[in-house]
Structures are given as structure tokens and as C-alpha cells.
LUMTOR-945544 format. One record per residue (C-alpha): residue in one letter; x, y, z. Coordinates in Angstrom, 2 decimals, padded with zeros to 5 digits. Layout:
ATOM rest    east   north      up
ATOM    A       X       Y       Z
...
END
This chain:
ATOM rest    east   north      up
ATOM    X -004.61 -040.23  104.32
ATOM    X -001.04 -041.44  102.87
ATOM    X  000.67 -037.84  100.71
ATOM    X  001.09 -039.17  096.82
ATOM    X  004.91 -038.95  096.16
ATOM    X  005.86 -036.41  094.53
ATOM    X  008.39 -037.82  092.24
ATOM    X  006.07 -039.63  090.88
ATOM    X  003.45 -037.33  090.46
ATOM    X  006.15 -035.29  088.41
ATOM    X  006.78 -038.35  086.10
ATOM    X  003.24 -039.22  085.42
ATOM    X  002.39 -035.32  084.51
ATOM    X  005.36 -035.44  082.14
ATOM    X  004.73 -038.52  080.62
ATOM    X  000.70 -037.26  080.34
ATOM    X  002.06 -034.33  077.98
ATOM    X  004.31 -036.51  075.72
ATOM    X  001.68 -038.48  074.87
ATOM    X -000.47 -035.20  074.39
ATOM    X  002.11 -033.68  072.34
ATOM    X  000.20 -030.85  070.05
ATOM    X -002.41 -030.67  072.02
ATOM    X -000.97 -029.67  075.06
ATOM    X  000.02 -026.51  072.80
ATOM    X -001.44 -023.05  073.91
ATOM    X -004.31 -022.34  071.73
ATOM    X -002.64 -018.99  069.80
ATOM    X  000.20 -021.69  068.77
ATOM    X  000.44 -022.08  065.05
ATOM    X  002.76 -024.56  063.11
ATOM    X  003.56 -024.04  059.48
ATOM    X  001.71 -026.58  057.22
ATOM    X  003.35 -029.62  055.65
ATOM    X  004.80 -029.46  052.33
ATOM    X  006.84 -031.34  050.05
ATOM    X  010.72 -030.76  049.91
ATOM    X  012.03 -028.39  047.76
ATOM    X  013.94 -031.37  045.81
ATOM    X  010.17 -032.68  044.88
ATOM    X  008.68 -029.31  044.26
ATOM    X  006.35 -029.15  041.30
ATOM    X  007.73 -027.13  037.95
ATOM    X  006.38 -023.47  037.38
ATOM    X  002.86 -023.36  034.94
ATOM    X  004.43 -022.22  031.51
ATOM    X  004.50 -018.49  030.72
ATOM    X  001.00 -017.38  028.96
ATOM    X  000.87 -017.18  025.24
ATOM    X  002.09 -013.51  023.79
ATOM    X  000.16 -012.54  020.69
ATOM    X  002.61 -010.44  018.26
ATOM    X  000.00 -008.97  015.91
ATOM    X  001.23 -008.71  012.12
ATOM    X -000.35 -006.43  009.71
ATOM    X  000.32 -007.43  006.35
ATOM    X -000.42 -007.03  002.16
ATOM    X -002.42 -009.65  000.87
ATOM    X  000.34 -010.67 -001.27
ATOM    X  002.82 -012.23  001.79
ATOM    X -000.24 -014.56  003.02
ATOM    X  001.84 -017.60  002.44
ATOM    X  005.52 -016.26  003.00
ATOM    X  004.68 -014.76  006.09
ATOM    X  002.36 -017.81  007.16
ATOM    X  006.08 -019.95  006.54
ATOM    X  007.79 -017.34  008.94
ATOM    X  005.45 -017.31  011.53
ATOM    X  005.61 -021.12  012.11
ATOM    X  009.40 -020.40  012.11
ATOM    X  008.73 -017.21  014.60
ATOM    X  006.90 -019.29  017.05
ATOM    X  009.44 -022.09  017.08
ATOM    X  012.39 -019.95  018.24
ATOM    X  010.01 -017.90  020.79
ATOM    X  008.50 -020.35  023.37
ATOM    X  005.07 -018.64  024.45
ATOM    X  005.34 -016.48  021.44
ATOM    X  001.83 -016.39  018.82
ATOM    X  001.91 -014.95  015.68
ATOM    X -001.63 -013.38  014.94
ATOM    X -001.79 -012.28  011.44
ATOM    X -003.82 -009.72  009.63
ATOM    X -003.89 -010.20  005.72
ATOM    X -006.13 -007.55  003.18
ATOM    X -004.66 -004.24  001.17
ATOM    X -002.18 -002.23  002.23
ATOM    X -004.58  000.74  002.18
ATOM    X -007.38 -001.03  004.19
ATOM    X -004.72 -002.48  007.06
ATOM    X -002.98  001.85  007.09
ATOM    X -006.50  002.41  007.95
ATOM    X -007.52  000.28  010.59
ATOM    X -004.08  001.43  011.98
ATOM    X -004.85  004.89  012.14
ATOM    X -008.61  004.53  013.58
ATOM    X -006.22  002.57  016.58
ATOM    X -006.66 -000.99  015.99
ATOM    X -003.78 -002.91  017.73
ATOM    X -001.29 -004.02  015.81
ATOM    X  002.51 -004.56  016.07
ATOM    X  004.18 -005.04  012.84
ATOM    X  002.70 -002.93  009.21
ATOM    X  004.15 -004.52  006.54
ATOM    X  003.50 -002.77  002.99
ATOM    X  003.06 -003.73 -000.71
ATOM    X  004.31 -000.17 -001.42
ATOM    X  006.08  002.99  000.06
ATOM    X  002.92  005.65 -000.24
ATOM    X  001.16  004.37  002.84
ATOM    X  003.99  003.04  004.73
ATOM    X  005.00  007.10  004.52
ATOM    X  001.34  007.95  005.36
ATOM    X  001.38  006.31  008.53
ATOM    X  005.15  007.18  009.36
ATOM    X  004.46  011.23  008.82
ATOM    X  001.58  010.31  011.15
ATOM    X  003.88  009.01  013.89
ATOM    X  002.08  005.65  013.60
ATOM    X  004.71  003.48  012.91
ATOM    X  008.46  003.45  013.53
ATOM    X  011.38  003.61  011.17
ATOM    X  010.73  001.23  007.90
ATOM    X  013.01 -000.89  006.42
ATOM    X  012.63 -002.73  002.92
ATOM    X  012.98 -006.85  002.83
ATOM    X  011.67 -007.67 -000.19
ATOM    X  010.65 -006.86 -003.81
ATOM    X  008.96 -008.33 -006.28
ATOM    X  007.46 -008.26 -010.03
ATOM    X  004.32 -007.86 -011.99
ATOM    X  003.05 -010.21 -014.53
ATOM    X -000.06 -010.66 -016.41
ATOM    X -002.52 -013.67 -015.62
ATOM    X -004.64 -015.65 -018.08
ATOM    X -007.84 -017.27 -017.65
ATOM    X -006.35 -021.16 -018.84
ATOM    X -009.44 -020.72 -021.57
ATOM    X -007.29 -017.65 -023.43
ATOM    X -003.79 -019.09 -022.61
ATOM    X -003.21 -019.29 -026.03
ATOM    X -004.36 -016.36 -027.84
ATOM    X -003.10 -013.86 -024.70
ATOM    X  000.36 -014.80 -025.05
ATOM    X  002.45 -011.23 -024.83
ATOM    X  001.54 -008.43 -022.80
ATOM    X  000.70 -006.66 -026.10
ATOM    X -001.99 -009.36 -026.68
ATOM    X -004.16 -007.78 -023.39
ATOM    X -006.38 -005.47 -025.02
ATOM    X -007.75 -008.31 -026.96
ATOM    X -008.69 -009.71 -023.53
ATOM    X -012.77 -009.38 -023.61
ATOM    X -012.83 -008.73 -019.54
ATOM    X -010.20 -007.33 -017.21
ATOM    X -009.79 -006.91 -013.85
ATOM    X -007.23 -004.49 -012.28
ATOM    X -006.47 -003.44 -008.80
ATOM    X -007.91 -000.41 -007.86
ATOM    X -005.71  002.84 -007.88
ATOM    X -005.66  003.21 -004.25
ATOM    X -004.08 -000.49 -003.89
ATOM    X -000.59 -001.04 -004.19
ATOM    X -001.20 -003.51 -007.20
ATOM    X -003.40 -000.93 -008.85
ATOM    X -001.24  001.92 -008.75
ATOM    X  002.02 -000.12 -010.04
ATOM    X -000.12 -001.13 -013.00
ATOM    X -000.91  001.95 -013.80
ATOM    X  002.67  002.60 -013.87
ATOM    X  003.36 -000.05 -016.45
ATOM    X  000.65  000.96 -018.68
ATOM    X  002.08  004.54 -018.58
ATOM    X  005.32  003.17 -019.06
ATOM    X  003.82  000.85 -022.09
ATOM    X  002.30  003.18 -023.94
ATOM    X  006.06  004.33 -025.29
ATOM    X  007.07  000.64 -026.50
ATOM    X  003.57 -000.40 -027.40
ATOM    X  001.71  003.08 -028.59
ATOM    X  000.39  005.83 -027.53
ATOM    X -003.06  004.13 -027.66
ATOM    X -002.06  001.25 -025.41
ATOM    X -003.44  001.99 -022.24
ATOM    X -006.88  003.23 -023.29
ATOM    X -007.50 -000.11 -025.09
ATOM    X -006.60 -001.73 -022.37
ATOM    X -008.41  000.50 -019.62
ATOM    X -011.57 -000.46 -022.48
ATOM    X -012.07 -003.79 -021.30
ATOM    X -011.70 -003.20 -017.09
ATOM    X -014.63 -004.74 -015.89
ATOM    X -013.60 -004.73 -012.34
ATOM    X -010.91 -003.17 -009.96
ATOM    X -010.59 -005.31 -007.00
ATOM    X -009.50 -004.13 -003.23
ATOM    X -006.82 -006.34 -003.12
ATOM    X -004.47 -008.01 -005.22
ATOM    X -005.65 -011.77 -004.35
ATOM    X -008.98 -010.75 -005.45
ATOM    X -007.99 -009.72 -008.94
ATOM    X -006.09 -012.61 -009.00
ATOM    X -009.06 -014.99 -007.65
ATOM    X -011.43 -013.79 -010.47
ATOM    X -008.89 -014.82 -013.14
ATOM    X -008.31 -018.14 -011.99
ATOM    X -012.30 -018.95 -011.70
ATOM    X -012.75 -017.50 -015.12
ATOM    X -015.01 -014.65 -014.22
ATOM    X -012.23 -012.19 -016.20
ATOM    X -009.78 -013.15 -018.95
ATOM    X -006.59 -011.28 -018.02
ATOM    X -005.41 -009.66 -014.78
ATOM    X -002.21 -007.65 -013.46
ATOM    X -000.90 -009.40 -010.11
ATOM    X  002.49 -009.71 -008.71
ATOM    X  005.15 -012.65 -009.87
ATOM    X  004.61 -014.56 -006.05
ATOM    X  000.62 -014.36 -006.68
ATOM    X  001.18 -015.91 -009.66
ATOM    X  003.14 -018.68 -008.05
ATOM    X  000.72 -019.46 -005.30
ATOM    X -001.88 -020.07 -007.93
ATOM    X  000.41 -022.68 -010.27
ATOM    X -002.03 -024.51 -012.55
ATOM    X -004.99 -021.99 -012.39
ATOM    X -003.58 -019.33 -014.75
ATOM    X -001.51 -018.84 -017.43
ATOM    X  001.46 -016.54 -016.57
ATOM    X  002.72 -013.91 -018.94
ATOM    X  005.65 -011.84 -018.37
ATOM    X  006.31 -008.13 -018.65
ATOM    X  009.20 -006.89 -020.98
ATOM    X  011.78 -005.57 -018.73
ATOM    X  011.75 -001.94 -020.40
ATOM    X  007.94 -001.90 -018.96
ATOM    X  008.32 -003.36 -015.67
ATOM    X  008.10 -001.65 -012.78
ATOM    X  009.44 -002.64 -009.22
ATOM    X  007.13 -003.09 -006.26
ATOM    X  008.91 -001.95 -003.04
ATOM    X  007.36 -004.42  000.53
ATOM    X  008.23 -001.81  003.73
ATOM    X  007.93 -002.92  007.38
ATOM    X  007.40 -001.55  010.37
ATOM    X  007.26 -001.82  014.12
ATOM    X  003.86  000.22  015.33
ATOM    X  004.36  003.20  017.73
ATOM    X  002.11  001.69  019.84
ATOM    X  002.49 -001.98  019.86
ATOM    X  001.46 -003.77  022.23
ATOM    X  004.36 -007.05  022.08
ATOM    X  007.39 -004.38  020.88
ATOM    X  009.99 -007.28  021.62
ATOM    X  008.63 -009.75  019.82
ATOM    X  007.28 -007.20  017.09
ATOM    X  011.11 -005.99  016.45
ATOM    X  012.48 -009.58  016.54
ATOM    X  009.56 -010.47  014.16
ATOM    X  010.98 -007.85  011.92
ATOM    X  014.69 -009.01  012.27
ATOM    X  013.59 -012.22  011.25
ATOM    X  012.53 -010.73  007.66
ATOM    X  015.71 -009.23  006.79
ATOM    X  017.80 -012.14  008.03
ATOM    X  019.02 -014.96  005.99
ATOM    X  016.76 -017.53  006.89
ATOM    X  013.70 -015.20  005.82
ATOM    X  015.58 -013.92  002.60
ATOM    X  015.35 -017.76  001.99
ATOM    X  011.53 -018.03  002.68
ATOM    X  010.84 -015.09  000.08
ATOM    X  013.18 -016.75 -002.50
ATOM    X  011.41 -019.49 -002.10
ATOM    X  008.07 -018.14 -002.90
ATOM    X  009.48 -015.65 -005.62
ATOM    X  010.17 -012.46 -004.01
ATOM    X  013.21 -010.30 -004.94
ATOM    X  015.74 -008.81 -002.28
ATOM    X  015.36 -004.91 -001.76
ATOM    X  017.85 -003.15 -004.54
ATOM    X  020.65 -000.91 -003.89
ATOM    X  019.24  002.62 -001.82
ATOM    X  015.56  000.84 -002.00
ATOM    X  016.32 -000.89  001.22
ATOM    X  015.98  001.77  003.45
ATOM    X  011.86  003.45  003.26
ATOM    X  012.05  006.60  003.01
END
């Protein structure tokens, strides 16, 4: 029997494995999957929304609903939850733990309440504002001076624990030397309701469930139209004072202390302008 040549034995072996070519691999052999070229790579899934949660008075509902369109536009990813009622319901919900990240205050008391608790962070004042009286567009003309409001048959107040409650009963105290001693019992006479927040007192004027109510200059404003507007003499006016906050515990504290920078800076001076708020006044601006 003739011996096959060797050489080409050799050749046709060789030739048998480069047509074989992966498979001729020993079976623990492992190549690294296919993929596209780091030129054609696909972009990164954008970030996942961050909720910065914002307690605040029911009296900022459409100033701070301006700022947090603003907020979100300048922080990519960024959400701007917001929680609007009274100042005394929101101290409480923060201090049985709900999560927020910004307080922001129609008044001073309960910003301090929640500061001596160690709550909330050092407050700063952005804003101020006024109160005025509001007529039911049915009395507009016989409740023309803020003397004229114990003639009102029914009025509605903010209850003493509210922010808009407690300044009133300020300016009634304060009244009762420029309009008589007597002032603030007639008025107190007619009170048929006081309301848990100041939109609420302002809600029941403007539907004509009460003749006359005490509500800040920017409620006022939202409501164009709906009430009659009367102002209070300057020597019986008193100041409302709007602190904010960063929480002790927030949960966003970045974006909760750029959401307060935004307040005090020049575009959100503008907002509050825009919807009547005041600038904070001389040693005011710092809560103490």
C-alpha cells in the first residue's frame, strides 16, 4: 500500500482548520460579544426626576407656582412638589415628620416654633406684604372705609392661630385708638366664621357667603373682579413678615437651598412684585 505524503497531509489538515475557524476552538474558549463602536454608542438614560418638596402659606400659591416653573427650568431633573394650607397646619405636619424640604411662613411665631425645635435651619425673610379689607361686590358701596366694617352684617376672619388671624387682631387692637375704644367689639359682633386659612376667608367673600373679610394685599390681587378692595390707613396697618427655611431633615438639601436662593434673588424679588408682595424691611430680613 503506497505511504500518503506527508506534505500534503500537513496542507490539507491546515487548510481543514481555516475553514473550521471557531470551531476548531477548545471548548473553555470564550470570545467577547460584538458591540457597536464606541463612536456609535447610545447616550446615557436621563438622570431620574428629584422631587424638592416646598411647604408653603396659602397666600404664595400663585407666586411660588411662577417660581417653581422657573426652578425646574434652570435644574434639569429637578420637580418642584408643593404643599399649600396655613402656616400652622404645614409647622405641624412638619413636626409629626412629614417630608418636606423648604417651610416657608406667613409669620415669624411658627417659623420660631419649629426652629427652637431644631426642625428647620436658619430663616431668612423674602418678602412682606399688607392687609386689606374685602367686600362682597353686593356691599361695595356702602363698605367703603375700614371704619364702615362693623356695619358689615357677616364677617369672616382668620382664626387666631393663623397668621392672617393673628395680624388682624393686631389691627383691630391697633384701631381701636384712631377709630374708638369700641371698635373692635363691634366688629368681633358680626364674625360669623374664622377660617383655617387665609384663602378660605377670602373664598367666602368672593361667593357672597360673608360681606367683609381681612386678607392680605396679594389675596386680594389674585381674586381681581370678585371683591371690592378696601385699604387700611397706614397708622393701623400692620406688617406681615413671610420666613423660609431649609428643613433639618430634607430629603433634596441642594435643591431645597438653591430653591431658597432663588427667593431672595432678583429674579424672584421680581415674581413677588409682580403679584404684590413687599421686600423684607430694614432688620426684618433676618428671622429671628
Amino acid at each position: 500500500m503506497p505511504i500518503a505524503n506527508p506534505s500534503r497531509r500537513h496542507f490539507c489538515w491546515a487548510l481543514g482548520v481555516a475553514l473550521l475557524g471557531t470551531s476548531c476552538r477548545a471548548p473553555n474558549e470564550r470570545t467577547a460579544p460584538a458591540g457597536p463602536s464606541t463612536s456609535a454608542r447610545a447616550p446615557a438614560p436621563p438622570a431620574e426626576p428629584r422631587d424638592v418638596t416646598v411647604f408653603a402659606a396659602a397666600s404664595l400659591r400663585e407666586s411660588f407656582t411662577a417660581l417653581g416653573g422657573a426652578f425646574e427650568a434652570a435644574h434639569p431633573g429637578a420637580r418642584v412638589v408643593f404643599n399649600f394650607a396655613g402656616s400652622q397646619t404645614l409647622r405641624a405636619q412638619i413636626e409629626q415628620g412629614a417630608p418636606a424640604d423648604v417651610f416657608a411662613s406667613a409669620d415669624e411665631r411658627h417659623m420660631r416654633a419649629l426652629v427652637d425645635a431644631k426642625r428647620v435651619l436658619e430663616p431668612r425673610v423674602f418678602a412682606t406684604n399688607d392687609l386689606v379689607v374685602v367686600v362682597a361686590k353686593a356691599d361695595e358701596t356702602s363698605l367703603t372705609t375700614l371704619a364702615a366694617l362693623p356695619n358689615a352684617a357677616r364677617i369672616v376672619l382668620g382664626a387666631p392661630e393663623v397668621p392672617v388671624g393673628a395680624y388682624t387682631e393686631r389691627m383691630l387692637e391697633r384701631a381701636q385708638k384712631t377709630l374708638g375704644a369700641d371698635f373692635r367689639s363691634r366688629v368681633e359682633a358680626h364674625v360669623v366664621s374664622r377660617e383655617p386659612d387665609v384663602r378660605q376667608v377670602l373664598a367666602k367673600v368672593s361667593l357672597g357667603e360673608a360681606d367683609a373679610g381681612v386678607v392680605y394685599r396679594t389675596d386680594a390681587l389674585a381674586a381681581k373682579g370678585k371683591v371690592a378692595v378696601v385699604p387700611i390707613p397706614p397708622e393701623d396697618e400692620v406688617r406681615a413678615t413671610y420666613p423660609v427655611a431649609v428643613t433639618a431633615s430634607a430629603p433634596a438639601p441642594d435643591l431645597a437651598r438653591a430653591f431658597v436662593e432663588l427667593l431672595s434673588s432678583p429674579a424672584g424679588q421680581r415674581v413677588f412684585a409682580e403679584h404684590g408682595f413687599l421686600p423684607p424691611e430694614g432688620a426684618e430680613a433676618n428671622a429671628r
